[in-house]
C-alpha positions, 0 to 999 in steps of 0.5 A: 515491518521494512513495509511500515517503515517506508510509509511513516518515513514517506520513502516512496522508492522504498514503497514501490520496491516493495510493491512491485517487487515480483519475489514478494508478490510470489510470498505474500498476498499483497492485500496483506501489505495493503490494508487499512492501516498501510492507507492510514499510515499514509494519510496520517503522516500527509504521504499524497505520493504513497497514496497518488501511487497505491491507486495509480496501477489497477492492482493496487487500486483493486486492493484498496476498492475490496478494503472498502467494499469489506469496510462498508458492505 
């Protein structure tokens, strides 16, 4: 996906458009962009800007609390 893309590429403003968008927020759940392969992603290709930004808003930083709460119990 463009979503995918971005984050193996470590294109941030790209990541964030996406994100922030208010149109996509309106046709898809955003935990489905933000899931444990999205985190992966990120960490595999050393994107500390894509993940500094996934924590730093409180929505963002919920998803990734409750895919861990689903990991972990």
């Amino acid at each position: 996906t463009p979503f995918d893309i971005a984050l193996m590429k470590g294109h941030l403003k790209c990541v964030k458009h996406l994100i922030l968008s208010s149109w996509i927020e309106k046709k898809l759940d955003l935990k489905q962009l933000i899931n444990a392969n999205a985190i992966k992603s990120a960490i595999d290709h050393d994107r500390l800007d894509i993940l500094s930004f996934f924590v730093s808003h409180p929505k963002q930083f919920a998803y990734i609390i409750d895919l861990l709460i689903e990991h972990n119990g």
